[in-house]
C-alpha positions in Angstrom: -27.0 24.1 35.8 -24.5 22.1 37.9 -26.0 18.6 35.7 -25.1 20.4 32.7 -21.5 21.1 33.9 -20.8 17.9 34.8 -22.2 16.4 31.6 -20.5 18.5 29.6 -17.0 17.3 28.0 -13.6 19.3 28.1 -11.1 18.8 26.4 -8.0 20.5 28.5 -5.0 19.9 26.2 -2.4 23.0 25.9 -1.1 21.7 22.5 -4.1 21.2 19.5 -3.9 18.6 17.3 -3.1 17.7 13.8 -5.7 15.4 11.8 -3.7 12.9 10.2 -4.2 9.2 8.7 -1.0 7.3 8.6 -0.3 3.4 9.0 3.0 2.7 11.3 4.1 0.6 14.0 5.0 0.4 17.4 6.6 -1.7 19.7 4.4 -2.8 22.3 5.6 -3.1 26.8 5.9 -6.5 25.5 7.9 -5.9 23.0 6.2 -7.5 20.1 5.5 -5.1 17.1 1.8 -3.3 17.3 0.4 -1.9 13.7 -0.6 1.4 14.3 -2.9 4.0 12.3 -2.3 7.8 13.7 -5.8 9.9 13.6 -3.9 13.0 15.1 -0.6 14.2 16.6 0.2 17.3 18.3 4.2 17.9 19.3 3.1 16.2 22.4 1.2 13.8 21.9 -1.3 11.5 19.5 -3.9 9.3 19.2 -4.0 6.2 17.3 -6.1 3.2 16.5 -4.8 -0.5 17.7 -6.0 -3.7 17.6 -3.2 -4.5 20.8 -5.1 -4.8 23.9 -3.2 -1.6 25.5 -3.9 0.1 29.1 -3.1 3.4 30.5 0.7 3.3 32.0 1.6 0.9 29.1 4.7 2.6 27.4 5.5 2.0 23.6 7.8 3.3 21.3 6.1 5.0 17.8 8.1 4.9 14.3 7.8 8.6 13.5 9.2 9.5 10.0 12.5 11.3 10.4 12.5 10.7 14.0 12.8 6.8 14.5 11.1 5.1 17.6 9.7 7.9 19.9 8.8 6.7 23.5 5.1 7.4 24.3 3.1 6.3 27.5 -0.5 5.4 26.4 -3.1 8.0 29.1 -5.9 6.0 27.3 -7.4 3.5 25.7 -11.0 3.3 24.4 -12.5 0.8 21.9 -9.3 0.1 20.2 -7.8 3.6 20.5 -5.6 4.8 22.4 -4.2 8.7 23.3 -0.4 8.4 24.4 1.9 11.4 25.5 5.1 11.4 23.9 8.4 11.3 26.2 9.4 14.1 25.0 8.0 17.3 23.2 9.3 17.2 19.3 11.0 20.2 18.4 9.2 22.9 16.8 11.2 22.6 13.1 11.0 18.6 13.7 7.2 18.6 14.3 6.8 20.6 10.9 9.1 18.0 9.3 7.0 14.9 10.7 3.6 16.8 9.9 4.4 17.1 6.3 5.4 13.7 5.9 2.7 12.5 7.5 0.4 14.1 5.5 2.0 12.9 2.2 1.9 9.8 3.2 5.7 9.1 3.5 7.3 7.0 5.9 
């Protein structure tokens, strides 16, 4: 029993998350600008796929539409994604904003 509980995955985030698929870009620690495709968001946080070799710590800032360049750190980063936690949580009436332009498709 104690096997299975430690092969078993958990997923402990408060906030869920939104499935999205939206092309954007970043600027990278370095500076240099990162192409970007969101899978999901949350008010929190997101996850994205990148080509930039990016490591945990690393912090970026995300073009969000309607909100500009949002500061994120990146918590992980697997096989060209990554999972980043936003600066800052995005306002509840904000995140709505985002969420349906991101889903249209509008940046």
């Amino acid at each position: 029993m104690a096997i299975r509980a430690a092969l078993a995955f958990r997923d402990d985030r408060a906030a869920t998350r939104d499935e999205v698929h939206y092309r954007t870009r970043a600027t990278g620690p370095d500076k240099r600008p990162l192409e970007l495709l969101l899978v999901n968001i949350s008010a929190q946080g997101l996850m994205a796929r990148c080509d930039a070799p990016l490591a945990p710590g690393d912090r970026i800032a995300v073009t969000l539409p309607g909100l500009g360049a949002v500061p994120a750190e990146v918590r992980w980063a697997l096989g060209g994604r990554i999972g980043c936690e936003l600066a800052s949580k995005i306002a509840v009436a904000d995140y709505y904003d985002l969420l349906a332009a991101l889903l249209k498709g509008k940046g």
